[in-house]
DSSP file (Angstrom, degrees, kcal/mol; ACC not computed):
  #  RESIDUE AA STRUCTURE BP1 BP2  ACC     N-H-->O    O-->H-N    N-H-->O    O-->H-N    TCO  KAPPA ALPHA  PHI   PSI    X-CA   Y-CA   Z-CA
    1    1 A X              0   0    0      0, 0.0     5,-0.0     0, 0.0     0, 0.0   0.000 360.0 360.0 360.0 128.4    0.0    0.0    0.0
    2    2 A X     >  -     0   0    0      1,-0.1     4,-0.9     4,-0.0     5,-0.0  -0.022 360.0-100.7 -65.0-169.9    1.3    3.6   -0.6
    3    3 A X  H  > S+     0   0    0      2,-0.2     4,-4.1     1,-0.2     5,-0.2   0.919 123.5  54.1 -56.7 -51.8    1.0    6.6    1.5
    4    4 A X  H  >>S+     0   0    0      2,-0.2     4,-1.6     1,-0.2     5,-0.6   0.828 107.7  51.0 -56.9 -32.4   -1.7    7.9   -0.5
    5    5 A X  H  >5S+     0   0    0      1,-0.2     4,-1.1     3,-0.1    -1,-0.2   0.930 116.5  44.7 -74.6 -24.2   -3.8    4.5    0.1
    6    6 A X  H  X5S+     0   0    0     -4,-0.9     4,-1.2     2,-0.2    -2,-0.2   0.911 109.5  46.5 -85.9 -39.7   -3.0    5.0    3.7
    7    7 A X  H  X>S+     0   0    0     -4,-4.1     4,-4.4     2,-0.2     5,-0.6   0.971 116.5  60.8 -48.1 -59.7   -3.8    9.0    4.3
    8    8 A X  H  X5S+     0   0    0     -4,-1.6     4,-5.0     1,-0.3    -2,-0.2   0.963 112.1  31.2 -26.4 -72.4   -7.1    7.5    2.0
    9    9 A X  H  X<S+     0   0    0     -4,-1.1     4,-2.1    -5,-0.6    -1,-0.3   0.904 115.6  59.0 -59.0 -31.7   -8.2    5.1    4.6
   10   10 A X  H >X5S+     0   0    0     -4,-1.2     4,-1.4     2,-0.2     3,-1.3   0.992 113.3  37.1 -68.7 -70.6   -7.0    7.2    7.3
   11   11 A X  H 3X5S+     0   0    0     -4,-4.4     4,-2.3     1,-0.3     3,-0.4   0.903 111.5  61.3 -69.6 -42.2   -9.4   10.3    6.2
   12   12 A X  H 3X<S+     0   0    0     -4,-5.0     4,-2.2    -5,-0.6    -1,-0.3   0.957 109.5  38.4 -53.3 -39.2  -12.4    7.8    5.2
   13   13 A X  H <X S+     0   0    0     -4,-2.1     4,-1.3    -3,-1.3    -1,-0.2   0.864 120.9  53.8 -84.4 -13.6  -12.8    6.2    9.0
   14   14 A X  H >X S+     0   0    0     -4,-1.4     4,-2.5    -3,-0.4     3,-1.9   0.999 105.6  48.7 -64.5 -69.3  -12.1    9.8   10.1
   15   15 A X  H 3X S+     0   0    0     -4,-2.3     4,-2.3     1,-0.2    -1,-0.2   0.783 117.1  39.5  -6.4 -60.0  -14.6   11.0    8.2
   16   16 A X  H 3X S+     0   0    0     -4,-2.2     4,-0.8    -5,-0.4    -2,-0.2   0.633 104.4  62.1-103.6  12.6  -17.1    8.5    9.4
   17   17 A X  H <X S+     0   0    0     -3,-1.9     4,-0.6    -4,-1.3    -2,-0.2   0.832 108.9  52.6 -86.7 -20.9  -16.0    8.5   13.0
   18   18 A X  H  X S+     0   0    0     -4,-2.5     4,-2.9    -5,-0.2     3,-0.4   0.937 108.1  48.6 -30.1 -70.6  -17.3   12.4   12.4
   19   19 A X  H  X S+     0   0    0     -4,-2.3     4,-1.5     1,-0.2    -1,-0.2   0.773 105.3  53.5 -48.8 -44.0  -20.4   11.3   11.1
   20   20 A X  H  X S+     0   0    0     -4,-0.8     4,-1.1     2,-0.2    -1,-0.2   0.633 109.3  54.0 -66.4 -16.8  -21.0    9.1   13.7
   21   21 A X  H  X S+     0   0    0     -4,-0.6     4,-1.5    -3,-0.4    -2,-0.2   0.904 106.2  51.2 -61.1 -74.5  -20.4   12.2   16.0
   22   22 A X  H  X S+     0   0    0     -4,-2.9     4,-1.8     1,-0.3    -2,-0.2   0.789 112.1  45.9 -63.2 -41.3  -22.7   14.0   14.5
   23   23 A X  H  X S+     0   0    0     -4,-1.5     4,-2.1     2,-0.2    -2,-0.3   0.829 100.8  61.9 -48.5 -47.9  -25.0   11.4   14.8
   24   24 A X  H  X S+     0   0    0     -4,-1.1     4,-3.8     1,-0.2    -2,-0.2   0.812 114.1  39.6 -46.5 -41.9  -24.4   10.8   18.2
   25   25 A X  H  X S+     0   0    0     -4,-1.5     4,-1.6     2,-0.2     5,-0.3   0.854 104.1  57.3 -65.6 -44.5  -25.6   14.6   18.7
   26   26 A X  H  X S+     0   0    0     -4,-1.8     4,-2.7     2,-0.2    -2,-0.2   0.880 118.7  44.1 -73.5 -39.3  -28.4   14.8   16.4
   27   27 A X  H  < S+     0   0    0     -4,-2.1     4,-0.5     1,-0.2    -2,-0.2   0.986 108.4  53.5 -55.2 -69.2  -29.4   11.4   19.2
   28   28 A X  H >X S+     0   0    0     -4,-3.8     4,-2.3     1,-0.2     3,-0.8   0.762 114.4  41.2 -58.6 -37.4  -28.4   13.1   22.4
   29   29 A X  H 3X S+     0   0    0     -4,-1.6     4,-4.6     1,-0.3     5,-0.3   0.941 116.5  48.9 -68.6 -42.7  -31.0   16.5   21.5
   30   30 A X  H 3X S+     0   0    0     -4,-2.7     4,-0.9    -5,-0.3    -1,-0.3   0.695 115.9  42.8 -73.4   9.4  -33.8   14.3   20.2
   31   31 A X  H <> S+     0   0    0     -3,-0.8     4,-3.0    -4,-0.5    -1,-0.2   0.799 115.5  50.6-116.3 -41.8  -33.6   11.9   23.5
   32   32 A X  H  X S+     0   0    0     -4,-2.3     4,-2.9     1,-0.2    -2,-0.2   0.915 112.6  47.4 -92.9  10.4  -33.3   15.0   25.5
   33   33 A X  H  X S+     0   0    0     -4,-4.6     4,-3.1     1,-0.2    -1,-0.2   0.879 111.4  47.0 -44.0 -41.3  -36.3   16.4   23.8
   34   34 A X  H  X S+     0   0    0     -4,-0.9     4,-1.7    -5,-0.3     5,-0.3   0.863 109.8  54.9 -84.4 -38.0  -38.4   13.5   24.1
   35   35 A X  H >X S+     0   0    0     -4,-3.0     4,-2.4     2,-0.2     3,-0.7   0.948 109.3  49.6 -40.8 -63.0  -37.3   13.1   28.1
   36   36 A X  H 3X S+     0   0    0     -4,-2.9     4,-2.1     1,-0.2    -2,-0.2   0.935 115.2  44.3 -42.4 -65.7  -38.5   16.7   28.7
   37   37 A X  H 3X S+     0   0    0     -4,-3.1     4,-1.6     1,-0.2    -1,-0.2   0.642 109.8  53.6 -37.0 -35.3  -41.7   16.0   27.0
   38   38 A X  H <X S+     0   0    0     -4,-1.7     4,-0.7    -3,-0.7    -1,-0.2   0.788 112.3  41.0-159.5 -81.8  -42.1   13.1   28.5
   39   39 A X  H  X S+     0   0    0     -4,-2.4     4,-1.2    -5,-0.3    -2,-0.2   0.639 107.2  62.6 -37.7 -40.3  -41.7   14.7   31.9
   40   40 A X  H >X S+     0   0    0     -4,-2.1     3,-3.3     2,-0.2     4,-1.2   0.960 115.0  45.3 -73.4 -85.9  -44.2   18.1   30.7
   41   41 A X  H 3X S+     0   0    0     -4,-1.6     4,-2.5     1,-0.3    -2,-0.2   0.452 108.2  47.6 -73.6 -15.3  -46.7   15.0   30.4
   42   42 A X  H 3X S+     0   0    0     -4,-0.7     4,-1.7     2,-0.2    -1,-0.3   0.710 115.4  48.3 -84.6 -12.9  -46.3   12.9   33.5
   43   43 A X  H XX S+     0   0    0     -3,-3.3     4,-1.4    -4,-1.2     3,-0.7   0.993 107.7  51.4 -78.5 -28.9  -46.5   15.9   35.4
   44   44 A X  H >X S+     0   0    0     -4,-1.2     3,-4.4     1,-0.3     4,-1.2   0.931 114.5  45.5 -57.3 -73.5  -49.4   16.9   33.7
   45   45 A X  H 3X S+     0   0    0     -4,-2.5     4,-2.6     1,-0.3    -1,-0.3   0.845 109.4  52.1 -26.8 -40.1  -50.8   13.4   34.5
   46   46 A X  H << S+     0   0    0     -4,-1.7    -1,-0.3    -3,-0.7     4,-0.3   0.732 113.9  50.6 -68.8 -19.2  -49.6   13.7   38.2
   47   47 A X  H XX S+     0   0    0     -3,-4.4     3,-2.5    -4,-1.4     4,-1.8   0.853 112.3  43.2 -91.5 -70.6  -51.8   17.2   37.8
   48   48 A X  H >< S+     0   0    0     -4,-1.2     3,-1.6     1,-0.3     2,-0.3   0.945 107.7  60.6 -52.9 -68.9  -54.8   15.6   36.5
   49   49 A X  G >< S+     0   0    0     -4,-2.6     3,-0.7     1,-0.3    -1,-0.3   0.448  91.5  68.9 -29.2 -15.4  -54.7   12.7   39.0
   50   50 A X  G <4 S+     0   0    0     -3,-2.5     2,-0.5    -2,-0.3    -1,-0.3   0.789 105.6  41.5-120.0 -68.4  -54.9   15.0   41.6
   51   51 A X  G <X  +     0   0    0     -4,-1.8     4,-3.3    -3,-1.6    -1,-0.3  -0.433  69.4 146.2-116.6  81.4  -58.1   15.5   40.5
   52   52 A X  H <> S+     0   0    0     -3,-0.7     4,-1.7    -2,-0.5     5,-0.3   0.926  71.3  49.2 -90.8 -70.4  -59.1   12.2   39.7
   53   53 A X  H  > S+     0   0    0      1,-0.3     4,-1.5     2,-0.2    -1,-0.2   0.768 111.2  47.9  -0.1 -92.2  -62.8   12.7   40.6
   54   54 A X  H  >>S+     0   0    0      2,-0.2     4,-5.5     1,-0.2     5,-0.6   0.890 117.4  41.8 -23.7 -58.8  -63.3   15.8   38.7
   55   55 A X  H  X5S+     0   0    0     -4,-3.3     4,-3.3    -7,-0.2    -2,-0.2   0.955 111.2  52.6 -62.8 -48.1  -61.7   14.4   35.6
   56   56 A X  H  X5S+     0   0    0     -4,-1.7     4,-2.3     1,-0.2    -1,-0.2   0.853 116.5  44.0 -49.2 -57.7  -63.4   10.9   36.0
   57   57 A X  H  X5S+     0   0    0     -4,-1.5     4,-2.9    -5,-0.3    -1,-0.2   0.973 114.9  48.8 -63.7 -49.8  -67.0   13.2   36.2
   58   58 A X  H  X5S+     0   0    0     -4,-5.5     4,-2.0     1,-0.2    -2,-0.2   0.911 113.8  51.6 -53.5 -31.7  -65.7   15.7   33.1
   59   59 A X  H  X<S+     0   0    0     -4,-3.3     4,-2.8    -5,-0.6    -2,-0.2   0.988 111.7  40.3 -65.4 -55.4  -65.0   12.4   31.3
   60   60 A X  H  X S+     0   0    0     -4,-2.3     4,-1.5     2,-0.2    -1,-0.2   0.617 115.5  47.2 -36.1 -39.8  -68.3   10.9   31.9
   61   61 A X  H >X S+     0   0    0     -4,-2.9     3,-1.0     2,-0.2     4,-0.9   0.965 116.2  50.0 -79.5 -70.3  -70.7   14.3   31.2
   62   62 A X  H >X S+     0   0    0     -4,-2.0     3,-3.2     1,-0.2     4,-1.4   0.664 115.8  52.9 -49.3 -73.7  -67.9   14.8   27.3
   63   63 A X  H 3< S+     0   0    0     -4,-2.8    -1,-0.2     1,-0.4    -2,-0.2   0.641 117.4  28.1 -34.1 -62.3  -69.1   10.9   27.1
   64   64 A X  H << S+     0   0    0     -4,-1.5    -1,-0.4    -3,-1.0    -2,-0.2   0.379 124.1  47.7 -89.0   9.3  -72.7   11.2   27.3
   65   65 A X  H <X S+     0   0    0     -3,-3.2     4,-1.5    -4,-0.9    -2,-0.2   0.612 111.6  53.8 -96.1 -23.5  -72.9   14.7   25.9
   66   66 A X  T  < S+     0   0    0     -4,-1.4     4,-0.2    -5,-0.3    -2,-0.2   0.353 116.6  41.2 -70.5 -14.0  -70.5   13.3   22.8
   67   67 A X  T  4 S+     0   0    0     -5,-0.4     6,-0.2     2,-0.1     3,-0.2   0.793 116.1  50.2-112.3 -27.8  -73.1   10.6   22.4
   68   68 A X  T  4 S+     0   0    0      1,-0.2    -2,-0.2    -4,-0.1    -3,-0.1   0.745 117.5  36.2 -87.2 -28.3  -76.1   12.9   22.9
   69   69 A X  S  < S+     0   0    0     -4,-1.5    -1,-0.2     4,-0.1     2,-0.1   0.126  84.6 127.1-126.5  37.1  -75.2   15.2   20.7
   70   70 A X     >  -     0   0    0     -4,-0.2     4,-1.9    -3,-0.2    -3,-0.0  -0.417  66.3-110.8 -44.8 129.2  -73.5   13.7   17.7
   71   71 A X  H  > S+     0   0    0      2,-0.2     4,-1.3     3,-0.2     5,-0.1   0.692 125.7  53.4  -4.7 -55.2  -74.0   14.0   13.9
   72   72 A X  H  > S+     0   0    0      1,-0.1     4,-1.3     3,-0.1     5,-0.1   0.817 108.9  52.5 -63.8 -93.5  -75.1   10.4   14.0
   73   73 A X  H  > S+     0   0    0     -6,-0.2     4,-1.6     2,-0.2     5,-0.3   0.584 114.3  37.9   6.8 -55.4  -77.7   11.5   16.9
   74   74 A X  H >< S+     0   0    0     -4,-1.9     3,-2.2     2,-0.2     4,-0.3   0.727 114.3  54.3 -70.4 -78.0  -79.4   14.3   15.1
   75   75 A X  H 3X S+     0   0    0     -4,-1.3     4,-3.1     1,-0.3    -2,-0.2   0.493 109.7  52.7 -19.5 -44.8  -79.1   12.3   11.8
   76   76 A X  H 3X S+     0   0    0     -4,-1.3     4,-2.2     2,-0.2    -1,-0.3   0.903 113.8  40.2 -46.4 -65.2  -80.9    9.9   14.1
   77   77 A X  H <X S+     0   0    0     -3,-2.2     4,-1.0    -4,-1.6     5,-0.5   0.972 114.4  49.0 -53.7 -80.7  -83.6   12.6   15.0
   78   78 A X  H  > S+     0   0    0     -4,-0.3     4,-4.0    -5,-0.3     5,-0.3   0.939 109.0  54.7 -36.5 -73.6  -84.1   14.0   11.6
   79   79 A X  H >X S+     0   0    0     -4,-3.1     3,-2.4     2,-0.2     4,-2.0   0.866 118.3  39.2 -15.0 -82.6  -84.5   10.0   10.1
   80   80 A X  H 3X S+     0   0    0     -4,-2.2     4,-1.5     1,-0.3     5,-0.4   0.839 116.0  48.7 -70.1 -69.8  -87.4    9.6   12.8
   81   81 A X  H 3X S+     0   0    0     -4,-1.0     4,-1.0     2,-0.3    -1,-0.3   0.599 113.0  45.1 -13.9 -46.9  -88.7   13.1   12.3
   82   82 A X  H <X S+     0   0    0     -4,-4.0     4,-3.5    -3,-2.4    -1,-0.2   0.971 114.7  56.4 -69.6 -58.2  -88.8   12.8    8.1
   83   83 A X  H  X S+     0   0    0     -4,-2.0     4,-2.3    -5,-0.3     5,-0.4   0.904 109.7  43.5 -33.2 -72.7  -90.4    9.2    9.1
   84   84 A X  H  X S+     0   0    0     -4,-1.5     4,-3.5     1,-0.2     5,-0.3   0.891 110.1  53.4 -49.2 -42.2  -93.1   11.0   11.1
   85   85 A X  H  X S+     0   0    0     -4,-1.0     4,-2.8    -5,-0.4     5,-0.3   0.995 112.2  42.7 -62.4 -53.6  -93.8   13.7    8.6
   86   86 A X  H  X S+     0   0    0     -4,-3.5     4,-1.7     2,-0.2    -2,-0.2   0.887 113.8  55.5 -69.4 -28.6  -94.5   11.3    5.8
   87   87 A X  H  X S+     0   0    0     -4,-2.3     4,-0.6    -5,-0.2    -2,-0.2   0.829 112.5  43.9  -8.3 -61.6  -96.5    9.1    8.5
   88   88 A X  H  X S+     0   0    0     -4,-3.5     4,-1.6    -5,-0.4    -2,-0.2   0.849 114.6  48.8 -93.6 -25.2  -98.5   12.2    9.1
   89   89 A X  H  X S+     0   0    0     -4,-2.8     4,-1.5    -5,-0.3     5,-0.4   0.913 110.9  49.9 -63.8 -38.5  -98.9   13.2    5.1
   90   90 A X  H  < S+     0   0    0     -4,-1.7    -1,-0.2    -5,-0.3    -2,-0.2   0.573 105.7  50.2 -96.3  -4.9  -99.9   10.3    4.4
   91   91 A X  H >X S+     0   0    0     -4,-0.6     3,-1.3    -5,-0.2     4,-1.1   0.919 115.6  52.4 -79.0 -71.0 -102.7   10.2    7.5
   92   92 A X  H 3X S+     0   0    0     -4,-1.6     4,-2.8     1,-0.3    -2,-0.2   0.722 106.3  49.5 -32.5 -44.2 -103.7   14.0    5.7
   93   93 A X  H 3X S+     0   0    0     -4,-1.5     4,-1.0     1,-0.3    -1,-0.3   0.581 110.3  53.6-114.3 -13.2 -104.1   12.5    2.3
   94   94 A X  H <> S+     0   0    0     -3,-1.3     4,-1.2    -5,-0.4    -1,-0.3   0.725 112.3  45.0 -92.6 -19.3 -106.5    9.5    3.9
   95   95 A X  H  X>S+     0   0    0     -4,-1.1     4,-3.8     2,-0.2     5,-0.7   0.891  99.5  63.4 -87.9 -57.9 -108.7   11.8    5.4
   96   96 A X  H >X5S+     0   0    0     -4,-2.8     4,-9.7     2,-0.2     3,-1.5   0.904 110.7  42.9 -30.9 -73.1 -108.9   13.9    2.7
   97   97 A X  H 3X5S+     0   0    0     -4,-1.0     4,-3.9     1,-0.3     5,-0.2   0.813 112.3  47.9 -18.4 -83.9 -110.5   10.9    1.1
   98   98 A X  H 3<5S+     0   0    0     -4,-1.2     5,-0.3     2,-0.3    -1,-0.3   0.683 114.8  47.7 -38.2 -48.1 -112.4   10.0    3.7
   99   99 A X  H XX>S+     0   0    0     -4,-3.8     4,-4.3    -3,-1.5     3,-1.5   0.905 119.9  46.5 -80.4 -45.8 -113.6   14.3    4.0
  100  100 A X  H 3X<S+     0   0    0     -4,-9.7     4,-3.4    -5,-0.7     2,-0.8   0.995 105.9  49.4 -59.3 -48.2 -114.2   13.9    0.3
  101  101 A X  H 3<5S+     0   0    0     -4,-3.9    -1,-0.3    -5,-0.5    -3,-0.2   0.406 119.4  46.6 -60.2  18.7 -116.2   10.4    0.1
  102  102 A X  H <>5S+     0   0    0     -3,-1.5     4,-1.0    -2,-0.8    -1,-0.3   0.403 109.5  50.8-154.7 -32.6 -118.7   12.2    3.2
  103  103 A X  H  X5S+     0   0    0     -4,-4.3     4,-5.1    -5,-0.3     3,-0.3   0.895 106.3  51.5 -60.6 -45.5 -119.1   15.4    1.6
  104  104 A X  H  <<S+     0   0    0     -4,-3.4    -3,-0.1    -5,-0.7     5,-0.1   0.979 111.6  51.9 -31.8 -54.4 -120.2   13.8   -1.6
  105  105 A X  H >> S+     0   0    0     -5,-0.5     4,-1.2     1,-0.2     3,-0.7   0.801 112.0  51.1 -56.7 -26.8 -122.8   11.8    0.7
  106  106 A X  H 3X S+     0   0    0     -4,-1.0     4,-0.7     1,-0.4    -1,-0.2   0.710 107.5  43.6-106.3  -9.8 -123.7   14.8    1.9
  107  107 A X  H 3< S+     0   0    0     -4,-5.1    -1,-0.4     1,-0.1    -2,-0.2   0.168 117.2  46.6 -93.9  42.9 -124.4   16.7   -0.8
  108  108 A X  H X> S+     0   0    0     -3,-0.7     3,-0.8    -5,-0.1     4,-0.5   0.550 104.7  59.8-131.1 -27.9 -126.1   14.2   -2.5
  109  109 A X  H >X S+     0   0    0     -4,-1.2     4,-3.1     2,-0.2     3,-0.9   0.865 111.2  47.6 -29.6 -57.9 -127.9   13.6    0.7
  110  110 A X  H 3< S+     0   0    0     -4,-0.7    -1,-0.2     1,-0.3    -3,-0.1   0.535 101.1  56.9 -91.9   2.8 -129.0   17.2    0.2
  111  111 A X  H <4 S+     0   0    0     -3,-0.8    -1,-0.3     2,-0.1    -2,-0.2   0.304 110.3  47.4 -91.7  -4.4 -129.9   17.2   -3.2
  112  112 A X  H << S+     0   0    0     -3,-0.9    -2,-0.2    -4,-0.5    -3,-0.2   0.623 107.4  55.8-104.6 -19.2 -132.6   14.1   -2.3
  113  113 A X     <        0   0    0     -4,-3.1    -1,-0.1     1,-0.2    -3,-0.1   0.280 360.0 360.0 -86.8  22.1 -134.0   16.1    0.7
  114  114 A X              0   0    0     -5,-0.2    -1,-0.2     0, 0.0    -2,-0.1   0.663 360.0 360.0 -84.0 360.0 -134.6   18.7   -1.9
């Protein structure tokens, strides 16, 4: 091997013990990002536990107000509500019948008492 093949080799693992460096850094911020976060959220748990009650009650009313009042829910309402309306037209449009066929009888009733 020459010199130059040795300087070569030399600079390439230098090079990547660099790289590895640099890696090593880019690791150590994101780990101690994620620690701190980490930390921000167990105290916030440790906060909320504290008022375990409370939250446990807030959870329960969002549940059954998240269920009561939902997109599906109205949709739900609205469905039954269209249901009823054509229900009730179509009660209107039997009576009508039913108002016509007994006025007829009764004018005709009142053209024979004539």
């Amino acid at each position: 091997m020459t010199r130059n093949d040795l300087v070569r080799e030399y600079n390439y693992y230098t090079r990547k013990r660099e790289s590895y460096k640099e890696k090593l850094a880019v690791n150590a911020e994101l780990k101690s990002k994620i620690e701190a976060g980490m930390d921000a959220c167990m105290e916030y748990s440790q906060d909320i536990e504290e008022y375990d009650l409370h939250a446990n009650l807030f959870n329960e009313f969002y549940d059954e107000n998240n269920e009561r009042y939902s997109e599906r829910k109205k949709q739900d309402i609205l469905d039954l509500l269209n249901s009823l309306d054509a229900y009730i037209n179509n009660q209107i449009s039997d009576v009508k019948d039913e108002i016509n066929y007994w006025s007829g009888r009764i004018k005709r009733y009142d053209e024979e008492d004539k």
